[in-house]
N, C-alpha and C positions, 0 to 999 in steps of 0.2 A: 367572903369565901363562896356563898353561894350563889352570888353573881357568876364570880368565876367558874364554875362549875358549870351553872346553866349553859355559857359561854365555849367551855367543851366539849357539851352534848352538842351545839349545833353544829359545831366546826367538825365533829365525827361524824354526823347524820350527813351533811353535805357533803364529806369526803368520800360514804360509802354510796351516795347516790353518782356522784360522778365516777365512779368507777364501775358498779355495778347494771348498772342501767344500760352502757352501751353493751356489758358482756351477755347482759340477756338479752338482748335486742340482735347480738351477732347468731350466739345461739338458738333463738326463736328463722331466722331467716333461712339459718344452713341447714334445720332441718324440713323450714316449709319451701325451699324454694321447689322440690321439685316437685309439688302440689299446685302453687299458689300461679294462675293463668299472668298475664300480663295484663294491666289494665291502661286503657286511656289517660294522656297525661294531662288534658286541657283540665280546667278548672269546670266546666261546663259540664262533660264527660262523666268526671267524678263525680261531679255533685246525681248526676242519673243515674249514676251506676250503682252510688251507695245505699246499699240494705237498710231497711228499717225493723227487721225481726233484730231476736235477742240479742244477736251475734254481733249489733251494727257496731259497737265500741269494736271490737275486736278486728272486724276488716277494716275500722277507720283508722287503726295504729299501722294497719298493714298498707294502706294506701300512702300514707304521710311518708314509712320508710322508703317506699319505693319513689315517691316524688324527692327524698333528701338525697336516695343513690341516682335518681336519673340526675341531679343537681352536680353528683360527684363526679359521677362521669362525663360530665362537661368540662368542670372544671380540670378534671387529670385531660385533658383531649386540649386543654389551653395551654396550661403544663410543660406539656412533651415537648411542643413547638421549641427550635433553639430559640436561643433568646439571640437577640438583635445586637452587633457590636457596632459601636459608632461610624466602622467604616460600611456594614452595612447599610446604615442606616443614611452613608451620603450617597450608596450605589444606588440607594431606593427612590433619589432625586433630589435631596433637598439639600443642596449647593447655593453652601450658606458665608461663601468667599468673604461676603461685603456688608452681611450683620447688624454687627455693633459700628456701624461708620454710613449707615443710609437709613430710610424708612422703609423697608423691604416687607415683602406680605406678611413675615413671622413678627414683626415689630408695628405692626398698622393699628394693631386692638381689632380688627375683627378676627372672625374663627375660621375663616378659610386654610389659616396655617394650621394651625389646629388639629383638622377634621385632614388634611391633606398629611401631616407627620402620624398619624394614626393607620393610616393604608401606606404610605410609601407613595409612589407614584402609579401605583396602581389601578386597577380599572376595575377592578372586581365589585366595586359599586359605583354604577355610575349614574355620576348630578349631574342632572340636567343645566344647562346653560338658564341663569337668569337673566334672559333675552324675548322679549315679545317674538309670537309666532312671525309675523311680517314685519317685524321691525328690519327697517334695511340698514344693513353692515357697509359702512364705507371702506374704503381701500386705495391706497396712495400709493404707484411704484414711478419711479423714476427709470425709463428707458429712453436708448439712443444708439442706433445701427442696426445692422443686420439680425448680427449673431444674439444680441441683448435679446431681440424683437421675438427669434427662436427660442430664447428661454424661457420668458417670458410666458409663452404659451402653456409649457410645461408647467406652472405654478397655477396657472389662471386652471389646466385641469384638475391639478389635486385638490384647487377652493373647490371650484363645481361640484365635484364628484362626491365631495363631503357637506354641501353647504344645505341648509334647510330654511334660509332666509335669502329677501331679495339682496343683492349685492349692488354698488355703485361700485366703480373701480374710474379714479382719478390716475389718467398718465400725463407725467412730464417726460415730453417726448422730442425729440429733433425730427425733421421733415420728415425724415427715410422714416420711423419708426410708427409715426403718424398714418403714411400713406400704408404702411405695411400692416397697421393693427387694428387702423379702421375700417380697412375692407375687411380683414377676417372676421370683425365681431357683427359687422354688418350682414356677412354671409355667412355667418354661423345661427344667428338668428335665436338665442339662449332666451329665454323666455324669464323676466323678472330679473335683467340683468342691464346695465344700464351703462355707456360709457363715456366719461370729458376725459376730452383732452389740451394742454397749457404747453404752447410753445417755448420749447427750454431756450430757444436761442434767447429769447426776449427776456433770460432770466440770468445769464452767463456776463451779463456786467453785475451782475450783485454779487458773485462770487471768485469772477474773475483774476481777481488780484490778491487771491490767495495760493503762493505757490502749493503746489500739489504732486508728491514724486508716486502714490498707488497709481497702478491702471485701468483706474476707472475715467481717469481723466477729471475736465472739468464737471463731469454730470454726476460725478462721484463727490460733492459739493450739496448739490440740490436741494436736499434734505432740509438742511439748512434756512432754507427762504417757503417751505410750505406755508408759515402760518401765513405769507403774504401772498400765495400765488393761488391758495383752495379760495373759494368762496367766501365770504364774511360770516356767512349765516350757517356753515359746517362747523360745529362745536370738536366732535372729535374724528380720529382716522388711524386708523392702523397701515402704517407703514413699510414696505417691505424689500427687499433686495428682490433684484430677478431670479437669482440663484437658489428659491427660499420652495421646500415642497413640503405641502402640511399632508397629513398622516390622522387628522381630525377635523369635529368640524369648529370654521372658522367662527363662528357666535361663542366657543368658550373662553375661547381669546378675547372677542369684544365685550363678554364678560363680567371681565377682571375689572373692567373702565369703574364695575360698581364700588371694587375693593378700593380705589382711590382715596386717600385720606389727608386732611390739610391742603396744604401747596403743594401737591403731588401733582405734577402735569404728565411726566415721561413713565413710560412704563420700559422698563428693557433689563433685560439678562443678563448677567453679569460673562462680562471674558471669560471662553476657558480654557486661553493661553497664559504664557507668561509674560505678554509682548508688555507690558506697562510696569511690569516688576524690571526691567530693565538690567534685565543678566542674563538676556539671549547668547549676548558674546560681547567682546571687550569695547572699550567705549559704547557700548547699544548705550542712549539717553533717545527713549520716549518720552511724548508728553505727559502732562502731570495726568494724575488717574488718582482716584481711590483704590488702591489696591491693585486687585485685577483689574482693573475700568469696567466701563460695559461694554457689548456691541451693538451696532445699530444696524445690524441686520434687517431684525423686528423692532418697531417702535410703535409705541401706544403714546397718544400725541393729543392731550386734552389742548385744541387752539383755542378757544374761547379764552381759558385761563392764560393758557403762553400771550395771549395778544397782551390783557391786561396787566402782565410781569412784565409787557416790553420786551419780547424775546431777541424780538430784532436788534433792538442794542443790547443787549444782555451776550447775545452771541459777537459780534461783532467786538465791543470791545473788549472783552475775552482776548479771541483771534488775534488781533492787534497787539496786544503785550505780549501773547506765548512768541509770536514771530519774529520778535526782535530778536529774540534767544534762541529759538528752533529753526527759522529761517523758512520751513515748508511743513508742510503737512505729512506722514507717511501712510497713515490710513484714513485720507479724506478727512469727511464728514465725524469718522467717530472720534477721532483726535480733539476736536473742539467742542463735540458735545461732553467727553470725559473732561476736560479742562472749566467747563464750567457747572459742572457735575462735580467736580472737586471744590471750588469754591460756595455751591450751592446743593450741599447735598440731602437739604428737605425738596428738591424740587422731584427726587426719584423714586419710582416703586419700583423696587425690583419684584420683574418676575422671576418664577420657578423657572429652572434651568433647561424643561424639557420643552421650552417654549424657544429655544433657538438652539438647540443638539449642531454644534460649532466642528462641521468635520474638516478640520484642519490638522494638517501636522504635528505633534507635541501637543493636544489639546487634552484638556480632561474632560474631555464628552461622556465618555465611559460612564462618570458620575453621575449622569443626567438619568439612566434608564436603569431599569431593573429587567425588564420582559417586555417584549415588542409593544403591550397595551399601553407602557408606560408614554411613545415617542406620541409626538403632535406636531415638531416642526423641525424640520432637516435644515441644516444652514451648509453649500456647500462652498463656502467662502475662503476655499485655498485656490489659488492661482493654477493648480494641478486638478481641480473639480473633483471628477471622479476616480481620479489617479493616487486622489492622497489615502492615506497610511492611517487603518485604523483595522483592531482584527474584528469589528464586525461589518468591513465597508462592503463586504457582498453583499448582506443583507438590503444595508442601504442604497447599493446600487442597483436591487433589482426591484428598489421598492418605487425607486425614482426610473427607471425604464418601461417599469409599469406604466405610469402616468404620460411616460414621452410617447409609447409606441397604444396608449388607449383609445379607442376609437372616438372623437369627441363628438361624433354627430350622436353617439349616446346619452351625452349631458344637455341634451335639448329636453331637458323635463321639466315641466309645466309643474308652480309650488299649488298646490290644491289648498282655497281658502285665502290666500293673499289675494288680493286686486295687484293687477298689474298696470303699469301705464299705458295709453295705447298706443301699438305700433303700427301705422298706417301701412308697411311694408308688408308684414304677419298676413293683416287683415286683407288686405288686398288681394294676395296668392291665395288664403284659403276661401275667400269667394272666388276667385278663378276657379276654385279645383273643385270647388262643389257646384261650378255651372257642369262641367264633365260630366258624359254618362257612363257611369261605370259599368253598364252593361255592351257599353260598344267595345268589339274583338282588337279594337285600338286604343282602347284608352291607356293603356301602359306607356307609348306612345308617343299620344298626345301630354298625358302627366308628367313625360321629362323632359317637356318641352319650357314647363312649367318650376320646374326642382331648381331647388336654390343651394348650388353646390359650395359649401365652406371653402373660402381659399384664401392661401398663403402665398403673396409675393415676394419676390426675391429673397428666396429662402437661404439660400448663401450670397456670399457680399459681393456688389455690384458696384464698378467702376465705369461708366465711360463720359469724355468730354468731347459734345459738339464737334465738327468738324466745320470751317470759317467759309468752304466753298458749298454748302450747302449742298452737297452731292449725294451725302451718306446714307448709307446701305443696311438693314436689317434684316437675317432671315430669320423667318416665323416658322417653327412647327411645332410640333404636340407627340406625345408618345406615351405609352404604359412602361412599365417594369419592364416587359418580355424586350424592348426595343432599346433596352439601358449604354447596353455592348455598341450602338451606333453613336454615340455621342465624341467619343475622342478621334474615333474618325473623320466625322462634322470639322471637329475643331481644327484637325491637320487643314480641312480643305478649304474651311471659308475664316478667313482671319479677321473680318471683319466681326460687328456686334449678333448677339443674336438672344433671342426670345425664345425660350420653349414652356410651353403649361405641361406636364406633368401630370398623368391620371394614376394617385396611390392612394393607397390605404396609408394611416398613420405609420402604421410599423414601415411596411414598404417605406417611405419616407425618409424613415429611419436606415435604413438599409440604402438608400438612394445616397445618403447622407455620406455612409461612412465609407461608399465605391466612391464618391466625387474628394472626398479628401483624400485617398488613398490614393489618387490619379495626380500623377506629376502635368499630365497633359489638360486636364482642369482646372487644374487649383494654380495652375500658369495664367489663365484666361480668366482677366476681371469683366471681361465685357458681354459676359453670357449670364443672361438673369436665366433663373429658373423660377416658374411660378406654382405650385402644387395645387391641385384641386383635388380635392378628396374624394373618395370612392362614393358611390348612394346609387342605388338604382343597380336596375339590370340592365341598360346599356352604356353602350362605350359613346359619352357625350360629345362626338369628334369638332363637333363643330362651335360649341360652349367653347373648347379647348380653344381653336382658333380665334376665335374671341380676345378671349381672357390674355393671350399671347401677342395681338396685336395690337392691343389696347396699351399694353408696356415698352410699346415701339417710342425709342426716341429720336429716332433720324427722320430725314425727311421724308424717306421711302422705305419701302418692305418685300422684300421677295418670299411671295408666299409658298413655302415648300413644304415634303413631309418627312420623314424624319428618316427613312428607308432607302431617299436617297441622297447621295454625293454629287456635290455640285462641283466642276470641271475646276480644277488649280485657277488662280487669274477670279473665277469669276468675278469677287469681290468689286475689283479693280477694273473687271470690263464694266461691268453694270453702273459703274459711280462714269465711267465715261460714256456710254450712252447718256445716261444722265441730259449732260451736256449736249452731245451729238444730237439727239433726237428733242430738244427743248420741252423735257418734261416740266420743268418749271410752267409751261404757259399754254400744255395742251395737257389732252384727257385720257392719256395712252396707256396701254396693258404690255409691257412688254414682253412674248414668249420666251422660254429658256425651254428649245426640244427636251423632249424625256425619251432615253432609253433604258437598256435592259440586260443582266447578265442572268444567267443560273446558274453561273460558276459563282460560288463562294471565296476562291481565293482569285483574286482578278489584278492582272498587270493594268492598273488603269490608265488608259492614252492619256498622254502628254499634249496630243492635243486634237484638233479636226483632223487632220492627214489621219494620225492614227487610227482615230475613230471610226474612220470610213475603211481602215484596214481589217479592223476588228469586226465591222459589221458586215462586211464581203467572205470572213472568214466563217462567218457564224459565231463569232463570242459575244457575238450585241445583236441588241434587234432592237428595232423601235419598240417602245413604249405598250405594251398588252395588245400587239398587234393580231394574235392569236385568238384573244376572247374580247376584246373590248376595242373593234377596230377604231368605233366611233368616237371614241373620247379624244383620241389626239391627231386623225386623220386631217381634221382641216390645217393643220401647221403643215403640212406639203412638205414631205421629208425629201422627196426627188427633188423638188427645188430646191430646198435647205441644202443638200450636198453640192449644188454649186455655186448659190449665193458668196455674193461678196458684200453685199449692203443689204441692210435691213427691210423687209418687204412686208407687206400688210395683207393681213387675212380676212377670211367674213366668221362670223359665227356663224356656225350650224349646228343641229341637233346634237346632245350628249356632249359636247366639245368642251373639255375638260383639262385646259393647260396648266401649266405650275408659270405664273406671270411675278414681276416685279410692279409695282403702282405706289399712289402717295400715300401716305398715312395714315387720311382723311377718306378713304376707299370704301366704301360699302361692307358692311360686317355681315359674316354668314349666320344665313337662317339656322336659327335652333332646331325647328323642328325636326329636321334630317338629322337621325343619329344612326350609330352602328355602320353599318353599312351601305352604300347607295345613293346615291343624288346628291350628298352634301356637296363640292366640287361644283356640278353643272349647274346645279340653283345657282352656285353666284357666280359663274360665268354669267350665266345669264341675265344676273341681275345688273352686273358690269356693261353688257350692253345694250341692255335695257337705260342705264343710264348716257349712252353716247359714248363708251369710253370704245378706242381704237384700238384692234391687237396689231401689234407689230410685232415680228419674227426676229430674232438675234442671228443672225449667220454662222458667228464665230462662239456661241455660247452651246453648254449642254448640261446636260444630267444624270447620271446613272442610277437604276433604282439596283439595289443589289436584293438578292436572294434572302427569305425567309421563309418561315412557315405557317400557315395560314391563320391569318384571327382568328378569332372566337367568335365575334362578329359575320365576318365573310362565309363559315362555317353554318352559321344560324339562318342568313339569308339562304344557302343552297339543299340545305334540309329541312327547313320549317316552312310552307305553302303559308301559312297566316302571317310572316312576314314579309313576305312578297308583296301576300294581298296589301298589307295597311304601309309599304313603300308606297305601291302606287298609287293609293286615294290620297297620300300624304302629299303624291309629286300633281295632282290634280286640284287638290284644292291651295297647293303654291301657284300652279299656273292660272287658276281664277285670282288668286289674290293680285298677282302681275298681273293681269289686265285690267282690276281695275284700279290701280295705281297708277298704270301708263295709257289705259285707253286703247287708243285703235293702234299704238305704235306695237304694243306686247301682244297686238292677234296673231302676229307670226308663228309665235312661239306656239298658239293653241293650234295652230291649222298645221305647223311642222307634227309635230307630236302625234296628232290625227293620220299624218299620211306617213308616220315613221312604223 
């Protein structure tokens, strides 16, 4: 009994402390709170803060409560928050299709799943990439053509613009693609950035004989044969579609390589269509898949290990049994990599799904993102690109136009603290530019004589084939934005091939882009390359342009003209028969094409000389800036020209400045002349400083038609200091000719003296 008892008493002692103790402890608060200051919540704080007179128990009860309420009110501020329902919880990223059926990041044993289902996909704290500061990021895309080669670009911006490490970027490429992406990275000059390139021709018997109904064609295969076509000594490479824009940077992707576990070689994102569930529509039979399959958009590509699985046979005989029964392929490469992904499915890590955001038709992309921080890589791998169907494809579309129309000569920055390799190209130019005095009233100048302008050939696709008489004909010119509206006219008048460079800014480009598909009169003509050089500087590079322009010449010969004017109906066709007539083959001739001139903007233009000579009797034409610049075209002998019947030959003289047709192999214009002035008669003269003969056309013309004035032309008749550094520019050309040519180029200095 008196156990029992004792046993009461404590059970009512404890009852009344649990109950009393918090009532006087509410009641002690509500009447001191509006006394009692606020105090410091660190541990540190309090410990300096607290009293040692009599009173100290008594503040140190009040400290504790105050540190349990500021506890409480944390916790009610965690509380409030809704709570998460599992379809939140897949809108926050973690597209989890393929689970229980592969080795995916949430099933790996490490904690990146983890720590990544505790934030969503979100950014609000963000881990850094475990990646060495200068560790370089490989990169594999598979391109071929024109259009690819222009995508292409756009991806290679968004790495740059996000990257913090040096990059290597591996293309498998066809000729066109080659010639197109190794001049641009050439001339783009990106510092800690490095490029090979693998002839895909030389790789299209190894995938060859696999039918293939996507349109990607055979290169849409490629993928395929990487571990045998990178390097032996490249362990791993992240692989990518053209169509692919990151939104991050690319080291957290190269990353994940850490998160790899077992026989994990592929890293890839699972599908987020239905296309492998095979209930698109009646009979759909796709290939075998886990589930949704994967895409191979993005691929994380451990080769070392793929070599030593034997990937090569491992894919291959795969291929080989699905085709018995499937007959072809419908999405390439990832049809067989999901086929032996089914059979093998410890060889996968899936990534998280905001690592390929798949904007395709009927996708569940949606699931990938929660808020813009959540995206890292855009996949736009619907046949329709930008056109497909998603409600937040604006977003994504202006996120990817960003990137198209970005200035790239801005991604030439330098990684501070990596060693770079050295570029003997680099170094070269900036000892040129640091021999300059930057104190001379020319050195702007002389510096963009020097500038090394990014460019883009054949920026829309390019068709032509040889012609067997070796006659064939190219005109060469050059133009900005402002001279766009002259192009479809060109085309009505010369049928033949032609060259133009292009001086835009990116965007411009862009814009240049969607007037030439908009043109029925363009997008008719495969035999007109366009080549872009990108804006830098503050002058109009005219003669770079010429360059750049006739350098992409494939015929035998080139008629070198400018973009303002319109060459006579026929010409095309007269010129390929002088050709012949005049045995350009085996002499050193310039052949003249007169230039004239209208101020009338809308112009009945002669059908032919008779007319011609009607029009210029009337006043609708006039020779060629007979007005202001008699000297430039004076020596072609327009009185004689009006009754010629056969071709007659001229002399050079001072300023003489024709629009000529010559071979291929022809003397390229000095750089240094830009803007406005001399660029033209420098290489006349250097044309005859080489021997070459002008000879006059009888039956040929030109018309320049009406504009308004360059920017340039403009600059030269208001600015006296560019006058002045034309002229020391056209001085110390004409020393450079003589002493190239000796006592034949003193002509030229003793003309100039008495002009």
């Amino acid at each position: 009994m008196l156990v029992m008892c004792r046993g009461r008493r404590k059970f009512l002692a404890a009852l009344l402390a649990i109950v009393f103790i918090p009532t006087i402890t509410w009641l002690y608060l509500s009447v001191g709170s509006f006394q009692v200051k606020p105090l410091p919540l660190s541990p540190l704080e309090v410990q300096l803060s607290t009293p040692v007179a009599g009173a100290g128990e008594q503040q140190a009860l009040e400290l504790r409560v105050r540190t349990v309420e500021e506890e409480n009110r944390a916790l009610r501020r965690e509380l409030s928050r809704p709570p998460r329902s599992p379809s939140a919880h897949l809108l926050n990223g973690r597209y989890h299709g393929n689970q229980n059926r592969t080795h995916s990041e949430e099933g790996t044993g490490d904690n990146e799943g983890q720590k990544t289902a505790a934030v969503g996909n979100s950014s609000d704290c963000v881990r850094q990439p475990v990646v060495d500061k200068c560790e370089t990021i490989h990169v594999a895309i598979v391109c071929a053509g024109y259009n690819a080669s222009r995508d292409v670009v756009t991806l290679v911006k968004s790495v740059l613009f996000h990257r913090r490490n040096p990059l290597h970027f591996h293309f498998i490429t066809d000729s066109i693609a080659q010639q197109i992406l190794s001049s641009l990275f050439q001339s783009w000059m990106v510092p800690a950035v490095r490029v090979d390139f693998y002839d895909a021709d030389e790789l299209k018997s190894e995938v060859s004989w696999i039918p293939n109904k996507h349109y990607s064609g055979i290169y849409g295969l490629m993928k395929l044969v990487l571990t045998k076509t990178l390097p032996s000594n490249l362990h791993r490479v992240i692989v990518l579609d053209t169509d692919i824009t990151f939104a991050t940077d690319i080291a957290e992707l190269w990353a994940v390589f850490h998160k790899f576990k077992g026989q994990q070689v592929l890293g890839l994102v699972e599908n987020q269509s239905d296309w492998y569930l095979g209930n698109l529509w009646k009979n759909h039979r796709p290939w075998p898949a886990l589930g949704r399959g994967f895409n191979t958009g993005v691929i994380l590509l451990l080769l070392d290990r793929l070599r030593k699985l034997k990937w090569e046979q491992m894919w291959r005989l795969t291929a080989e049994r699905e085709l018995m029964s499937m007959l072809s392929t419908s999405l390439a490469d990832q049809d067989i990599f999901n086929a032996v992904i089914k059979q093998n499915p410890f060889l996968v890590h899936q990534l998280q799904c905001f690592w390929n955001v798949q904007l395709s038709d009927h996708t569940r992309s949606e699931k990938c993102y929660k808020d813009v921080s959540d995206l890292k890589v855009i996949h736009w791998n619907s046949p329709k690109k930008l056109r497909v169907k998603n409600k937040h494809v604006e977003f994504f579309r202006n996120l990817y136009l960003t990137f198209l129309e970005y200035d790239g000569n801005l991604l030439r920055r330098e990684l501070f603290g990596c060693p770079s390799e050295a570029d003997h190209n680099s170094e070269n130019l900036q000892k040129t530019l640091s021999e300059l005095d930057e104190d001379d009233p020319c050195y702007e100048f002389r510096r963009e004589r020097f500038t090394v302008h990014r460019t883009h050939l054949y920026f829309l696709h390019y068709e032509y084939e040889l012609s067997a008489d070796n006659t064939d004909v190219t005109l060469v010119a050059q133009l900005s934005m402002d001279r766009l509206q002259m192009l479809e006219a060109i085309c009505k008048h010369w049928e033949g091939p032609i060259s133009l460079a292009l001086y835009l800014s990116d965007a411009e480009a862009q814009q240049f882009l969607r007037y030439a598909q908009g043109s029925e009169v363009l997008m008719s003509r495969g035999n007109v390359g366009y080549h872009i050089v990108y804006k830098e500087g503050q002058f109009y590079p005219v003669n770079l342009l010429r360059n750049v322009a006739m350098r992409q010449v494939k015929t035998p010969y080139m008629f070198l003209s400018d973009i303002d004017f319109l060459p006579m109906y026929g010409l095309y066709d007269y010129l390929r028969k002088s050709v012949v007539q005049l045995d350009m083959t085996n002499t050193k001739k310039a052949l003249v094409v007169p230039a004239f001139e209208t101020l009338r903007y809308r112009l009945s233009y002669p059908k032919s000389k008779a007319e011609l000579l009607s029009q210029l009797d009337m006043g609708t034409l006039f020779t060629f800036r007979y007005h202001v610049w008699t000297k430039g075209h004076a020596p072609t002998n327009f009185a004689k020209w009006r009754t010629a019947t056969t071709p007659y030959r001229v002399q050079w003289e001072a300023d003489f400045e024709p629009y000529v047709m010559v071979k291929r192999d022809s003397p390229e214009y000095d750089r240094r002349f830009v803007g406005f002035g001399w660029n033209k008669v420098a290489h006349i003269m250097e044309l005859d400083a080489q021997e070459y003969e002008f000879v006059v056309l009888p039956n040929a013309y030109m018309i320049h038609m009406p504009h308004a004035p360059s920017f340039d032309i403009t600059k030269f008749r208001s600015n006296k200091q560019y006058r002045v550094c034309l002229k020391t520019l056209k001085e110390e050309f004409q020393q450079n000719m003589s002493r190239r040519f000796g006592f034949a180029a003193l002509k030229y200095m003793t003309v100039e003296n008495n002009s």
